[in-house]
C-alpha positions as CSV (number, residue, x, y, z in Angstrom):
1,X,83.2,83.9,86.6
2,X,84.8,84.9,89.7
3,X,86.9,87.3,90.7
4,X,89.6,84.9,91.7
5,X,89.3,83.5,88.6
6,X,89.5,86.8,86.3
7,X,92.5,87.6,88.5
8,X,94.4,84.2,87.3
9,X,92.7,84.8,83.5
10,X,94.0,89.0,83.3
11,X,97.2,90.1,85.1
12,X,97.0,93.2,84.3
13,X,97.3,95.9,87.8
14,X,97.2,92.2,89.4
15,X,99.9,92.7,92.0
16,X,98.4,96.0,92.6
17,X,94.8,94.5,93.3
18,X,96.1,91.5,95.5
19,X,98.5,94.2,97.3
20,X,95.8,96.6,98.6
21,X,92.8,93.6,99.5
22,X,94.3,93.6,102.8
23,X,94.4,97.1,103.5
24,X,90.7,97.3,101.7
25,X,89.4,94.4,104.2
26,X,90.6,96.8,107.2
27,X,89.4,99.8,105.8
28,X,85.7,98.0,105.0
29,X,85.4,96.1,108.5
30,X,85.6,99.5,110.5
31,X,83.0,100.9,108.1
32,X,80.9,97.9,108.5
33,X,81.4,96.0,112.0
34,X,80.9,93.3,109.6
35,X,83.8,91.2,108.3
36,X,81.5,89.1,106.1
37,X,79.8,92.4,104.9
38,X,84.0,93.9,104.4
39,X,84.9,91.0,102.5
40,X,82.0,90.9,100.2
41,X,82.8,95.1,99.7
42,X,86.0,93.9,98.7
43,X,85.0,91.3,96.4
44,X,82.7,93.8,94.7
45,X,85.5,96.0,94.3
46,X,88.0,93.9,92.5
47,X,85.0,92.6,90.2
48,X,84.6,96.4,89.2
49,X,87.8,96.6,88.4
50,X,87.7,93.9,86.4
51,X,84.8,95.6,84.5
52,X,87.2,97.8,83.5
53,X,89.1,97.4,80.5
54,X,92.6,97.3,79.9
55,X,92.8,100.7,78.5
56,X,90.6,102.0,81.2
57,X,92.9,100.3,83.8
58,X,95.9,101.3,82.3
59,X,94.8,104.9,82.3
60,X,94.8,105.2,86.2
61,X,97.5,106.7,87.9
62,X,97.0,104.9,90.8
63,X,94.8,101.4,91.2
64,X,95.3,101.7,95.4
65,X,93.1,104.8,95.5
66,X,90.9,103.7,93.4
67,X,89.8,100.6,94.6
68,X,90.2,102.8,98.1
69,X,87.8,105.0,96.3
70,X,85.3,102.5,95.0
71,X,85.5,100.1,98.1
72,X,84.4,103.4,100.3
73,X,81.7,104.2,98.0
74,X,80.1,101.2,98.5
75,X,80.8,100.5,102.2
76,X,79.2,104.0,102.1
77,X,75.7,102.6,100.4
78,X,75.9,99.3,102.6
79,X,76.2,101.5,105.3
80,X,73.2,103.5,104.8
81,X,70.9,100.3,103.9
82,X,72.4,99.0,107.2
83,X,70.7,101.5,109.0
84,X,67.3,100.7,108.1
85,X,67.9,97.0,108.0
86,X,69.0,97.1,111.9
87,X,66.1,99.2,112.9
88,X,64.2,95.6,112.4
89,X,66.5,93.6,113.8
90,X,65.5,91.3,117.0
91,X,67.6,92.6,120.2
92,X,70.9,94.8,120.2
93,X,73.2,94.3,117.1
94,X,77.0,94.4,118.4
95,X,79.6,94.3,115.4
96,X,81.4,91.2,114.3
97,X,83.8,89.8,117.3
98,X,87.3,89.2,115.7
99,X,89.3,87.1,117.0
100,X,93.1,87.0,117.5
101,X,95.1,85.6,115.0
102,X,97.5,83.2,116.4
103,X,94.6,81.6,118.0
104,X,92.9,81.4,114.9
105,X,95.7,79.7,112.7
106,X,96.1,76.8,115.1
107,X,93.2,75.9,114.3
108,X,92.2,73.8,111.2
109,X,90.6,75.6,108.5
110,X,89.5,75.1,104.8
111,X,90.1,78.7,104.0
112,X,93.1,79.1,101.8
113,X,93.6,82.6,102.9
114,X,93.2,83.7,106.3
115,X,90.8,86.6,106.6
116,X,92.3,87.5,109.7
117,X,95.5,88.1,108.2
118,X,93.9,91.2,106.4
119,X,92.7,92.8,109.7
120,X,95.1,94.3,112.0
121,X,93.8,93.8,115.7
122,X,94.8,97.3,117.1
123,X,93.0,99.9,118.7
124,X,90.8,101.0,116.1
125,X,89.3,97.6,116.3
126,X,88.6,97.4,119.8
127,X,85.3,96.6,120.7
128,X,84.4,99.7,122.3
129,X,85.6,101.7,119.6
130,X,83.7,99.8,116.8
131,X,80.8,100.5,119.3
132,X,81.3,103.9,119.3
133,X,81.8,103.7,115.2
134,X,78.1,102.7,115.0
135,X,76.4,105.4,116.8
136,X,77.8,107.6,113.7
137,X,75.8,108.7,110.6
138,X,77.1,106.5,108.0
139,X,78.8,110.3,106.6
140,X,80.7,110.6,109.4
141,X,81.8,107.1,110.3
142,X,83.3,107.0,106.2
143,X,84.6,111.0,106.7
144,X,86.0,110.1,110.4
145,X,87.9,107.1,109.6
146,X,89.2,107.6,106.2
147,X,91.0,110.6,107.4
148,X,91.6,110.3,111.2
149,X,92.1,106.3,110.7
150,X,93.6,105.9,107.5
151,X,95.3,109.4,106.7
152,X,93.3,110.4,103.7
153,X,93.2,114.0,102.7
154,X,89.4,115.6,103.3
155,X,90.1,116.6,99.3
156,X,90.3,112.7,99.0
157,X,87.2,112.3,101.0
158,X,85.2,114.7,99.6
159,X,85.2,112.2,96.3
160,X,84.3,109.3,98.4
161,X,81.4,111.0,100.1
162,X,79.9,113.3,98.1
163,X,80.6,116.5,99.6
164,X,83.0,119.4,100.2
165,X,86.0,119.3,101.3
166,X,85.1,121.4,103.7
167,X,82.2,119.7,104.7
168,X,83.6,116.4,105.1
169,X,86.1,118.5,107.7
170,X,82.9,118.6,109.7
171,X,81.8,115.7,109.2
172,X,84.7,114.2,110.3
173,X,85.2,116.5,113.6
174,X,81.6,115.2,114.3
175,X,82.9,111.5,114.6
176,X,86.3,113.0,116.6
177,X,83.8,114.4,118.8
178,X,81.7,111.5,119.4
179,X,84.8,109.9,120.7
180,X,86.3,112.5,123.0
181,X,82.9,113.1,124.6
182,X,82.6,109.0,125.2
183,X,86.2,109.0,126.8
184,X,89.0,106.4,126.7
185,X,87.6,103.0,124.8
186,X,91.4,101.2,125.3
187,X,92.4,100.2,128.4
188,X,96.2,98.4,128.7
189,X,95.6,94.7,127.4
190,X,97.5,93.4,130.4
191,X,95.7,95.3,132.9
192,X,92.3,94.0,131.3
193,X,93.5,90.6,130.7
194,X,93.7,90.3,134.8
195,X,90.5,92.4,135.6
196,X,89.0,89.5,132.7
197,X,90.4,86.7,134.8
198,X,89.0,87.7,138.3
199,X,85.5,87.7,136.3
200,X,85.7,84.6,134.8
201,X,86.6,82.7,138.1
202,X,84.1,84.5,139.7
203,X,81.9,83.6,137.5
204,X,82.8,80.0,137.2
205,X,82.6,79.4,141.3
206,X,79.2,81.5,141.4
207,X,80.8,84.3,143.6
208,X,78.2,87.2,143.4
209,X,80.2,89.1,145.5
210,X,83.2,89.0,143.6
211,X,81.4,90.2,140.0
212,X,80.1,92.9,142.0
213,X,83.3,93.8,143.1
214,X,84.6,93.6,139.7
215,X,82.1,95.3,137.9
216,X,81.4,99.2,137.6
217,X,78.1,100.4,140.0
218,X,76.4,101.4,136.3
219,X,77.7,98.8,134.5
220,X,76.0,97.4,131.3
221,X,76.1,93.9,129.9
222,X,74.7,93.9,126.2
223,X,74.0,90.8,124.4
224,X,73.2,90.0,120.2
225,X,71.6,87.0,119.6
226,X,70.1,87.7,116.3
227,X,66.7,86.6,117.7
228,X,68.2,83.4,116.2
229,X,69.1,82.3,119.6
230,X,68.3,83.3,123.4
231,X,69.8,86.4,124.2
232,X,68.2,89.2,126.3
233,X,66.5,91.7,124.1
234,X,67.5,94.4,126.7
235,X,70.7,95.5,128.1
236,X,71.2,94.5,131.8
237,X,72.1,97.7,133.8
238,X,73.8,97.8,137.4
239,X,76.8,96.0,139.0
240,X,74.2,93.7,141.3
241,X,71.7,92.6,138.6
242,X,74.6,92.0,136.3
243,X,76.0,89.2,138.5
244,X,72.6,88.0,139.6
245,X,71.7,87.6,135.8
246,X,75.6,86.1,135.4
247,X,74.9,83.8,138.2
248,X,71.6,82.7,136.7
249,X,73.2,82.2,133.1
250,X,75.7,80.0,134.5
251,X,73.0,77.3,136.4
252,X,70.6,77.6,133.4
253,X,73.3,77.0,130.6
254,X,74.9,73.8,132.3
255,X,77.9,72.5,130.7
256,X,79.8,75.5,129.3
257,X,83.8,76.2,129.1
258,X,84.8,79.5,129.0
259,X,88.1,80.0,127.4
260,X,90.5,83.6,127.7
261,X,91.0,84.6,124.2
262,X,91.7,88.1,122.6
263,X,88.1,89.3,121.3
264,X,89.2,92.5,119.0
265,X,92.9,92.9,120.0
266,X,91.8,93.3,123.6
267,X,91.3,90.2,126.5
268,X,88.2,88.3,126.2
269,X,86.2,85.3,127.0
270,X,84.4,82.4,124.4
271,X,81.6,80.6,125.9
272,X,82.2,77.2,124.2
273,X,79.1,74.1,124.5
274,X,81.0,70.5,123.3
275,X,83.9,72.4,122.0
276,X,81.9,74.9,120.0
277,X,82.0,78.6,120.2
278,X,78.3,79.7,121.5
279,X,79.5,83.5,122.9
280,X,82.2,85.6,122.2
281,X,82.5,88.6,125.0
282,X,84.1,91.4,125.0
283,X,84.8,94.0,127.5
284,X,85.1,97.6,128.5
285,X,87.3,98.1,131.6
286,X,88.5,101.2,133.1
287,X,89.8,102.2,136.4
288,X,90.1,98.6,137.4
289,X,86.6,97.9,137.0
290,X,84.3,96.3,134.0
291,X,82.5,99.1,132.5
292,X,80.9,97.4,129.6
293,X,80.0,93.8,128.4
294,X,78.6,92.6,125.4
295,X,77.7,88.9,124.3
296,X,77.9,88.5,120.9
297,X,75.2,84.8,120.2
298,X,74.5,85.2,117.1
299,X,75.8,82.3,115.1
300,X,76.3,84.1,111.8
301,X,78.5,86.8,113.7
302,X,80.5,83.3,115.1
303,X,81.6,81.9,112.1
304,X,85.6,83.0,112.5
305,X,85.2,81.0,115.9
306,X,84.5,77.8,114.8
């Protein structure tokens, strides 16, 4: 049976469960990079509570933390199986692209609840912050955002991870850390959304002097195709071989439409082929010039866009 359907068969702590799958959803995609990945943490978590019996349910104070509880727990294990699992995987892996959710409900769907509606597209799902979330032992990504992200107390996350108190402090000053040392990962949306104009027109007329006006000297373009499709296996590092690579994409690829949309709360561009999302890109700028670029191909990572 699923959980849906236990939720329409048992009502007890319903309104409680259905109130916190949004916030669990957020909570499980910054963990994972993965909404599919979130949403089956979720689903795991509500069919644990339904495990429970009524007595057992009725004896918890509060159902919010502990589905919190439970749902950390075992974005903490996918987490740690993730690690391994990407170690084989074919290229870069870039987190899920989300994308913006006006754009998304214009457009025709079979899904009876938006997922989208249970993310909030703010700066602690920016690209370059989820980027940053990855390069974090799965300890420290659960430590750093449950408290600095979502406000728990390190008492609180101690029983999620494992540890101390004090040693989720440190686990979590770790991730803080990580992020001061990489430096702002949010530039102004409306100051990227032009710098992510200029690009695409330059792009779209061919003009390799523009890009490398527009990109950063060091700049990196990073691209996750899954080795399902073509996708270099290797990011692409330096302002001039960007654009020459960009320029060379753009011959090679023939009939493509790239379309401005918000990729993670932040301006971005969709590479569509016959009306069909192929790449989703999202970008890094700062100081008026693109620091960062990654191409998300990978057509399981796509499925929100289509």
């Amino acid at each position: 049976m699923s959980t849906q359907s236990r939720l329409q068969g048992d009502d007890s702590g319903l309104e409680a469960v259905l109130d916190e799958r949004a916030r669990l959803t957020k909570l499980a995609y910054r963990m994972l990079g993965s909404l599919a990945e979130a949403e089956d943490v979720v689903q795991e978590t509500c069919a644990r509570w339904y495990t429970l019996t009524r007595a057992e349910r009725d004896d918890i104070d509060s159902p919010g933390a502990w589905l919190t509880t439970v749902a950390s727990r075992i974005s903490l294990d996918v987490l740690k199986s993730a690690r391994a699992r990407r170690e084989s995987y074919v290229g870069e892996w870039i987190p899920e692209p989300l994308p913006d959710r006006v754009e998304w409900s214009d457009r025709s769907s079979s899904i009876t609840v938006d997922p989208v509606d249970r993310i909030s597209l703010d700066e602690s799902v920016d690209m370059a912050f989820m980027v940053l979330l990855d390069t974090m032992t799965p300890a420290e990504r659960v430590a750093f955002l449950l408290h600095d992200v979502f406000r728990y107390s390190f008492s609180e996350v101690a029983e999620v991870v494992g540890r101390t108190p004090a040693a989720c402090r440190q686990l979590a000053a770790s991730g803080r850390r990580r992020i001061r040392e990489a430096g702002p990962v949010t530039a102004p949306s409306a100051h990227t959304a032009g710098i992510v104009r200029q690009f695409k027109r330059a792009w779209v007329s061919k003009d390799i002097a523009a890009l490398i006006q527009l990109l950063d000297p060091a700049a990196t373009v990073i691209a996750d195709g899954g080795g399902v499709v073509p996708a270099s296996l290797q990011p692409i590092v330096g302002a001039e071989a960007i654009a020459r690579y960009l320029i060379d994409l753009a011959t090679r690829a023939g009939a493509i439409t790239l379309l401005e949309r918000t990729v993670n709360g932040q301006p971005g561009l969709v590479g569509t082929h016959e009306g069909v999302a192929a790449t989703v890109f999202a970008f890094d700028v700062q100081d008026g010039r693109i620091q960062r670029v990654w191409g998300v191909r990978n057509p399981a990572k796509l499925r929100m866009w289509r």
